[in-house]
C-alpha positions as CSV (number, residue, x, y, z in Angstrom):
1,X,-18.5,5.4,-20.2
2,X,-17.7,7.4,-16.8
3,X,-18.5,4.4,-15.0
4,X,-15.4,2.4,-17.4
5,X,-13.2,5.3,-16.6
6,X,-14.0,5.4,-12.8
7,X,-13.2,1.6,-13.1
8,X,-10.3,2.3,-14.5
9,X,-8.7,4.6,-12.5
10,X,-9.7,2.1,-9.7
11,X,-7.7,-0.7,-11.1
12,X,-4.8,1.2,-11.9
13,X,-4.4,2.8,-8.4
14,X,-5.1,-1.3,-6.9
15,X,-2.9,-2.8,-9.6
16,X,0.9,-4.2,-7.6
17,X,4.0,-2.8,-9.5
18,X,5.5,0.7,-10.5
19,X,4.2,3.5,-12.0
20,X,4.4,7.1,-12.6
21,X,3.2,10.2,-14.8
22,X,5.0,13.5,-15.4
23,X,2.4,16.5,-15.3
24,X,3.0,20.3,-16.6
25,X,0.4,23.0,-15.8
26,X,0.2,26.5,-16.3
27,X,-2.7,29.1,-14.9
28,X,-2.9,33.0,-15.4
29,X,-4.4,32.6,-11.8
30,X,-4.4,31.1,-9.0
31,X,-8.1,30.0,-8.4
32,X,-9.4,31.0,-5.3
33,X,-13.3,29.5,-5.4
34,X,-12.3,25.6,-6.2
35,X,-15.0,22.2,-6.3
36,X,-13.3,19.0,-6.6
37,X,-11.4,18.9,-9.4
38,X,-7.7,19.4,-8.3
39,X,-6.4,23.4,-9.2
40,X,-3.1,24.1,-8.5
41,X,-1.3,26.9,-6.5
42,X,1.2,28.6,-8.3
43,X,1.3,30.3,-11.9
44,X,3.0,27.0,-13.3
45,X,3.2,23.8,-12.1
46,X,6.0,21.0,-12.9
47,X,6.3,17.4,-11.5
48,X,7.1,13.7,-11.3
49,X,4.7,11.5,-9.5
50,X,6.6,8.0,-9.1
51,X,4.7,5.2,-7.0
52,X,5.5,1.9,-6.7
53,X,2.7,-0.6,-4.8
54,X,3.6,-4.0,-3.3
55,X,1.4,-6.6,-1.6
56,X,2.9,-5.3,1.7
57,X,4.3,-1.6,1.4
58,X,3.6,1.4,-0.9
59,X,5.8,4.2,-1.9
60,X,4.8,7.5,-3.4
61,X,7.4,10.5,-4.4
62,X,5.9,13.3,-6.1
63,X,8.7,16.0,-6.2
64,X,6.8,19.2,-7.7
65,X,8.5,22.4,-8.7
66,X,6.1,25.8,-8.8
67,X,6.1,29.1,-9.9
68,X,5.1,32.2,-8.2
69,X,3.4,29.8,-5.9
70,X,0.7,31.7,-3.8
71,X,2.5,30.4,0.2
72,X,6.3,31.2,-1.2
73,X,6.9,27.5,-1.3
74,X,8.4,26.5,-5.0
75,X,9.7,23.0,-4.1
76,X,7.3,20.8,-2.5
77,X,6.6,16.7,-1.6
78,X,2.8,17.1,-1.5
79,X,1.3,13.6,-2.8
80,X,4.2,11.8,-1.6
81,X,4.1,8.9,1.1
82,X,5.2,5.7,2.5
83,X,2.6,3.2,3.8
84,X,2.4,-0.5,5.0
85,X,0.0,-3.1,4.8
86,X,-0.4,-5.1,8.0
87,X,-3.4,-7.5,8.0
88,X,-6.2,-5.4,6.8
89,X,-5.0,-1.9,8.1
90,X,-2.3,1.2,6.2
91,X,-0.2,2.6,8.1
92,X,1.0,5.2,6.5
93,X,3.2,8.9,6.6
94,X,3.2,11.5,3.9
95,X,1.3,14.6,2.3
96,X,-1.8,13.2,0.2
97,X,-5.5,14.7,-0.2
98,X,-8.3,14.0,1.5
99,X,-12.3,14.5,0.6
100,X,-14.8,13.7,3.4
101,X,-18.5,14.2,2.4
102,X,-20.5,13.5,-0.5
103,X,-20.3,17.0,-1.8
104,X,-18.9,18.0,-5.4
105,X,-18.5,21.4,-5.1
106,X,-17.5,21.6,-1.8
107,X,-16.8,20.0,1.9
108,X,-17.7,21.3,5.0
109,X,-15.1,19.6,7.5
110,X,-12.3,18.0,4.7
111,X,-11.3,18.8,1.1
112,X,-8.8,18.9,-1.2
113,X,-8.7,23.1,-1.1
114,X,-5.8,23.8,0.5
115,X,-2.6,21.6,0.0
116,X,-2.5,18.6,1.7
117,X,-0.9,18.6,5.0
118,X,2.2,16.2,6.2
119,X,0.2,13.7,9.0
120,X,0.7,10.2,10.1
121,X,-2.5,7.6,9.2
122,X,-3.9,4.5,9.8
123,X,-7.0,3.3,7.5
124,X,-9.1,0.4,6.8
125,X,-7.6,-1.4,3.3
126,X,-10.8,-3.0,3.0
127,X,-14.1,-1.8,3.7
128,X,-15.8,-5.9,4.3
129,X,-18.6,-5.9,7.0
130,X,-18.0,-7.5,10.3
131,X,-18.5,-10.8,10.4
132,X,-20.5,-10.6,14.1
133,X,-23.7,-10.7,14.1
134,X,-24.0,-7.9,16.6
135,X,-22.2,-5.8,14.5
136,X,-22.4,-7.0,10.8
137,X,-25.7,-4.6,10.5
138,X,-23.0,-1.4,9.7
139,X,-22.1,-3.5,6.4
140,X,-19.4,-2.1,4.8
141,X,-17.2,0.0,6.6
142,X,-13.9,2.3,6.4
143,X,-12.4,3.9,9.6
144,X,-9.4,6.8,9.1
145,X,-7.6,8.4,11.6
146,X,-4.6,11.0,11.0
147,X,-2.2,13.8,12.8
148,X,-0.5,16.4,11.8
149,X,0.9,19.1,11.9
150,X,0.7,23.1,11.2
151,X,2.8,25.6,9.4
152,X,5.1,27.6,11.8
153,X,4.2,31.2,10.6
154,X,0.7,31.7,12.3
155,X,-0.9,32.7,15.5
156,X,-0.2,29.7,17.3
157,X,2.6,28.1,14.9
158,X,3.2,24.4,14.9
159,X,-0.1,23.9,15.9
160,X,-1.5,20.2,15.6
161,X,-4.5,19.0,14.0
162,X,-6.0,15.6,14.5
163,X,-9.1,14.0,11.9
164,X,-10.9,10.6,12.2
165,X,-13.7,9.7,10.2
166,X,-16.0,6.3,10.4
167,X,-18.1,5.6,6.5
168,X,-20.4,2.7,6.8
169,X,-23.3,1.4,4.8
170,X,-26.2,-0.5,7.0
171,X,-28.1,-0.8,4.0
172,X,-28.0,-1.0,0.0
173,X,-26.9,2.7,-1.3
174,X,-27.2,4.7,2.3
175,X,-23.8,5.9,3.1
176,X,-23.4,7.9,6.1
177,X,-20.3,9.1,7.5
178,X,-19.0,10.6,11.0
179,X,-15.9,13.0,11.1
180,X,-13.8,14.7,13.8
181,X,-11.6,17.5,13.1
182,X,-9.7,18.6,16.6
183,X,-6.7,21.6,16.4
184,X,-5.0,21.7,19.5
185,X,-1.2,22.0,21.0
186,X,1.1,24.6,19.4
187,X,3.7,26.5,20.6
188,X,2.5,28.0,24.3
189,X,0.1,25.5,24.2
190,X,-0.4,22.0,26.2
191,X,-0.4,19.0,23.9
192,X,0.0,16.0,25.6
193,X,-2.6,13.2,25.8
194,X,-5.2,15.0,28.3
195,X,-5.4,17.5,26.4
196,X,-5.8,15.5,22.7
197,X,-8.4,13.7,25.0
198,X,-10.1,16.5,27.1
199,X,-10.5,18.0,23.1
200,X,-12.1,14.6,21.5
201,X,-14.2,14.3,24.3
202,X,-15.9,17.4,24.1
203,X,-14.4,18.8,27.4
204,X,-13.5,22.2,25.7
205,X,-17.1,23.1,24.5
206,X,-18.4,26.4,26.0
207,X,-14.9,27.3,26.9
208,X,-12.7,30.1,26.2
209,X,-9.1,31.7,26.4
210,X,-6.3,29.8,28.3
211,X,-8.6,26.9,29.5
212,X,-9.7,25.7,26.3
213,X,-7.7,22.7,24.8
214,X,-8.7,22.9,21.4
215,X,-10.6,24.0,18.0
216,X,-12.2,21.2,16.5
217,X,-15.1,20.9,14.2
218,X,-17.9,17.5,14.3
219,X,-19.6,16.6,10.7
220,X,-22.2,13.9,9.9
221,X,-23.2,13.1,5.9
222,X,-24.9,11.2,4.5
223,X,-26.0,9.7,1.3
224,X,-29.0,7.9,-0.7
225,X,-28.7,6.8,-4.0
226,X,-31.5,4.9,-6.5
227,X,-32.2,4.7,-9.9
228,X,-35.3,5.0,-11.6
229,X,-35.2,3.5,-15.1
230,X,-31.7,4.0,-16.4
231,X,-31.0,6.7,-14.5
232,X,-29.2,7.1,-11.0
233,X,-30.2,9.6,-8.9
234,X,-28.7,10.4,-5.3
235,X,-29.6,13.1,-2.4
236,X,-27.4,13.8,-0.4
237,X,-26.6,16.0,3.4
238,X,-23.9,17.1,5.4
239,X,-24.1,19.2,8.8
240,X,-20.9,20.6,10.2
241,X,-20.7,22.1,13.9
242,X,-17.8,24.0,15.5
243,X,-19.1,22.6,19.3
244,X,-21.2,19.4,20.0
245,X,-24.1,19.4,22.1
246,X,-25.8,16.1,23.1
247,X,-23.7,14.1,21.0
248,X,-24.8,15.8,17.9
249,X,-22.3,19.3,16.2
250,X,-23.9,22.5,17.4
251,X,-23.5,25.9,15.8
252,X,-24.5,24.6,12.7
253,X,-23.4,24.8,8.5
254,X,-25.2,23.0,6.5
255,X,-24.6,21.0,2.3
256,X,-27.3,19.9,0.8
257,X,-27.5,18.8,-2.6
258,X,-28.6,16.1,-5.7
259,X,-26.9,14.5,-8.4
260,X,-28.6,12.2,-11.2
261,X,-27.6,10.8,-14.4
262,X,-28.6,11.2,-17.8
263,X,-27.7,9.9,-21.1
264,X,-27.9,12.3,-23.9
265,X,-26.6,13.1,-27.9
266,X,-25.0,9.1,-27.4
267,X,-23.2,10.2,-24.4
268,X,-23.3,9.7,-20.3
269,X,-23.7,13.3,-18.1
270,X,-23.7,13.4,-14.7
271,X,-25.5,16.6,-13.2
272,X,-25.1,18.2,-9.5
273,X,-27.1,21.0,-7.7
274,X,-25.6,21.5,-4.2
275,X,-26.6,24.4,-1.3
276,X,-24.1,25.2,0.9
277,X,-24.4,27.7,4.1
278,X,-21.7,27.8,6.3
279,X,-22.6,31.4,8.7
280,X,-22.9,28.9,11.9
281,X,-27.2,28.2,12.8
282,X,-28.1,30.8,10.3
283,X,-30.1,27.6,7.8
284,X,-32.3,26.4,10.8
285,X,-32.2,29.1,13.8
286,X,-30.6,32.6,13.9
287,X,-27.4,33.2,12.3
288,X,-24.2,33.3,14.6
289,X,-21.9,34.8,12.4
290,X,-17.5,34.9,12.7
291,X,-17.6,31.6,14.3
292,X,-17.3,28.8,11.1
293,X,-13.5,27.8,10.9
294,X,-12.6,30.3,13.5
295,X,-11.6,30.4,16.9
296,X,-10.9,32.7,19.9
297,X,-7.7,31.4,20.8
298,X,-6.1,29.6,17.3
299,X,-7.2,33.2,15.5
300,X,-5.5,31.9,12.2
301,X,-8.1,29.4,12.1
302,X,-8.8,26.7,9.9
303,X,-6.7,27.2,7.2
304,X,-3.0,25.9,6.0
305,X,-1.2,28.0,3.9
306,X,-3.5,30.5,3.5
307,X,-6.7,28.3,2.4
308,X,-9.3,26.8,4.0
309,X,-8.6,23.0,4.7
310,X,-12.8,22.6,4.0
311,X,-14.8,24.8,1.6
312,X,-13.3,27.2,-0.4
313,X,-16.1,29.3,0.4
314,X,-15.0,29.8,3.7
315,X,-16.9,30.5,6.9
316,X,-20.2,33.0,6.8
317,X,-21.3,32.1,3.3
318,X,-24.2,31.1,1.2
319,X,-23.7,29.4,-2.1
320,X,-26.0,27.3,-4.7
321,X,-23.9,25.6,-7.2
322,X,-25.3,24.0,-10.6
323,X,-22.6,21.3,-12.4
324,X,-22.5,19.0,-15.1
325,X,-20.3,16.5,-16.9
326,X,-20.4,15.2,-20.3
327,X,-18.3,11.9,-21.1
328,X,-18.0,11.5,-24.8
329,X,-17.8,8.0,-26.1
330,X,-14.2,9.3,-28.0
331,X,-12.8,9.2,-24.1
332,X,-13.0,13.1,-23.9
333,X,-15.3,15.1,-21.2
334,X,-16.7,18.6,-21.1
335,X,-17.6,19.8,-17.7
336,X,-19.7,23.0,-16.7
337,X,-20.3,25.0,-13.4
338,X,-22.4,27.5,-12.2
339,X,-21.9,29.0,-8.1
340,X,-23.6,32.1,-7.3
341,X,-22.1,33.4,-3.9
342,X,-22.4,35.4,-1.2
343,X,-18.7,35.6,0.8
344,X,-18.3,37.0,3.9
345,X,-21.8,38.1,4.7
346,X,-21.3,40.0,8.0
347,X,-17.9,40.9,7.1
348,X,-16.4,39.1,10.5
349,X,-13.8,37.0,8.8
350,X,-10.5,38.2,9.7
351,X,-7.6,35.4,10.5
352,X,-4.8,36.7,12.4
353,X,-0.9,36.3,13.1
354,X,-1.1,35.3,8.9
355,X,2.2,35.3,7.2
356,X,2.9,38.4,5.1
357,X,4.4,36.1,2.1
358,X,1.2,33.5,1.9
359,X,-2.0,34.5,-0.4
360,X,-5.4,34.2,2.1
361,X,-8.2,33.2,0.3
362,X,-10.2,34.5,2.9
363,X,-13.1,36.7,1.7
364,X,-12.4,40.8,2.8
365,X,-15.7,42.1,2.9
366,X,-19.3,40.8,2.5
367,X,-19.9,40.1,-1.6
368,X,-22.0,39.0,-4.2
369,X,-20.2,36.9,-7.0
370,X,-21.6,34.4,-9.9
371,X,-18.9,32.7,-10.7
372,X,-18.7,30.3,-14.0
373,X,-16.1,27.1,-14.9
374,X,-15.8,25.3,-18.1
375,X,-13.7,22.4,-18.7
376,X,-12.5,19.8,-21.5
377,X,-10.2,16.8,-21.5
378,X,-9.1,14.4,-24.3
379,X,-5.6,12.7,-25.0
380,X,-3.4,14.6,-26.5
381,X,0.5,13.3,-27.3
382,X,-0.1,10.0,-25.7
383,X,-1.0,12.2,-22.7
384,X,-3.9,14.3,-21.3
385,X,-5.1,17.7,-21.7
386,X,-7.5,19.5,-19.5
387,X,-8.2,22.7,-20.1
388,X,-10.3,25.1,-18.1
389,X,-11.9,28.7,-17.5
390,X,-13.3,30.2,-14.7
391,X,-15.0,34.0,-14.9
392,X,-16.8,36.1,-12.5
393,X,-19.0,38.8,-12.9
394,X,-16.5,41.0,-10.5
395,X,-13.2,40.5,-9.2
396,X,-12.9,39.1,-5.5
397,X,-11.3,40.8,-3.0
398,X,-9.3,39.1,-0.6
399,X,-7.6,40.2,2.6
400,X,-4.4,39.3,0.7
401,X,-6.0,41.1,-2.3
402,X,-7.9,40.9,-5.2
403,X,-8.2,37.6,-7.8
404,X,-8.7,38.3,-11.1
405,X,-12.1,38.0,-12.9
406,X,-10.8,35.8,-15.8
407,X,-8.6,32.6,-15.1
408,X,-7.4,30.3,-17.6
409,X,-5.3,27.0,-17.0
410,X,-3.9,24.1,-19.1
411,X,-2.2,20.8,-17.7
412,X,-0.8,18.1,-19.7
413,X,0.0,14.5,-18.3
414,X,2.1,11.6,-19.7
415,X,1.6,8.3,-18.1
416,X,4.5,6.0,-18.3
């Protein structure tokens, strides 16, 4: 049953032709610990998503409207794009979301947290292995590369941010998966080629102050998946390093986690357990706090719009999350999460130059949370429902403030 739905979805997105779906949501609060389900980031939430798909172009316009959003931006274009085709390559332009890793709960380099930011792209359209013989061993393979930009209101505003990521799969059910994330440039700052170059090629490592070029952050993931009987079961990895050293990330964060199958009560479930620690060397060597997704010189770090473009968790954190899904042969779900937290161990996080009318979900003080999330989704009015709760055993304070501990949300979309 999941697998017909992710098949689905899979066709529908591949399938030439228009479509488009009008979505309404509404949340007592803005969620501030997020997995990979999309949240969104305003009290209430109304928009259009219109897309048409050809054989050679694409065209996405998502004109949202929200309420009380949490960065004082009530009309935004985030989802929308405009992409071409050429040969086997997308070149593309808008504001869409991105998830590198295998993790459910969270990302340590890319994720879907914060909102997406306007870039430029080009991508593999499809993943086929080489043909050469010298090189068909990677098998399947998908190469991204994007830049963007950053918000103006922040310590270094209209800095860039470049991200390329290779996937391939040398053998049956391995994936593995290399990703760059490089800030540089920004007002008062050099951003012309050398420097985008002196940055990707690791020349700003060990550096400080005026001579570094840029922030950037070096993941590797990977993921093995088998089955034994009727059951699937996958183990997956993903180190994170805010320098490189010997062609390999240095100061060190670290996801670890499993997910299997079952089938249970004449339904499918899919499970998760995932470890994440993100205080830099602290899983294998001795903990170097304040340094995950921060940086001497772009002291806003990280972050667009107040959120951390990775893990919600943020930098200096230790997290176990348990999850589950349940995919009901009627075409409804039930999901379930359990995260127990520590934010902000050593209390170092502190962006700076932030923007007095954006929300930053950036952990105040070093705390202890268990945090809970229930879910369920069926049709509803020839649309669909989902309806959620999250509640934590204390309220979460925030340098922008506190969250509350009980958050309820509903969102409704009509396909037409």
């Amino acid at each position: 049953m999941a697998s017909a739905y992710l098949s689905f979805e899979k066709e529908q997105q591949a399938t030439e032709g228009f479509r488009g779906e009008f979505n309404v949501r509404a949340q007592n609060e803005v969620l501030g610990i997020t997995g990979f389900e999309q949240t969104g980031t305003g009290k209430a939430e109304t928009s259009v998503n219109l897309q048409w798909q050809g054989s050679f172009w694409g065209l996405g316009l998502n004109p949202t409207y929200t309420h009380e959003p949490d960065d004082d931006k009530e009309l935004r274009l985030d989802g929308s794009y405009l992409a071409v085709n050429p040969c086997n390559w997308v070149l593309g332009a808008g504001a869409i979301d991105r998830w590198w890793g295998p993790g459910w709960q969270s990302s340590l380099i890319l994720s879907n947290n914060a909102r997406p930011m306007p870039t430029v792209w080009l991508s593999r359209n499809r993943t086929e292995a080489p043909e050469t013989e010298w090189l068909n061993w990677i098998g399947p393979w998908q190469f991204t590369a994007f830049l963007g930009q950053y918000e103006s209101s922040r310590q270094v505003p209209d800095a860039k941010l470049m991200g390329v990521r290779l996937a391939f799969q040398p053998i049956d059910n391995l994936d593995i998966g290399f990703s760059r994330a490089i800030m540089y440039g920004g007002e008062g700052r050099p951003e012309g080629f050398s420097t985008l170059w002196d940055a990707f090629t690791g020349k700003d490592n060990g550096q400080n102050g005026a001579n570094d070029p840029g922030n950037q952050l070096g993941s590797i993931d990977a993921r093995y998946g088998f089955t034994i009987g009727d059951q699937t079961i996958g183990l997956y990895a993903q180190i994170m390093g805010e320098d490189e050293a010997g062609a390999f990330p240095s100061r060190k964060s670290w996801l670890l986690g499993a997910d299997w199958t079952t089938q249970w009560f004449e339904a499918d479930q899919q499970w998760f357990l995932e470890y994440a620690n993100t205080t830099a060397d602290d899983f294998l060597g001795e903990a170097r706090p304040g340094i995950t997704y921060d940086h001497s010189r772009y002291q806003t770090g990280y972050r667009y719009y107040g959120r951390n473009q990775a893990t919600s968790l943020e930098g200096d954190a230790e997290a176990i999350t348990l999850g589950a899904y349940h995919f009901m042969t009627t075409g409804s779900n039930l999901s379930a999460r359990v995260t127990y937290a520590e934010l902000n161990k050593a209390g170092q996080a502190m962006p700076q130059g932030t923007d007095p009318d954006v929300f930053y979900n950036v952990p105040i003080k070093g705390q202890k949370v268990a945090i809970a999330n229930l879910g369920y989704g069926t049709e509803v009015l020839n649309g669909w429902l989902d309806i959620s709760l999250q509640a934590s055993d204390k309220a979460i304070e925030y340098i922008s403030g506190e969250k509350d501990q009980l958050s309820a949300s509903a969102s409704w979309t009509y396909r037409f």
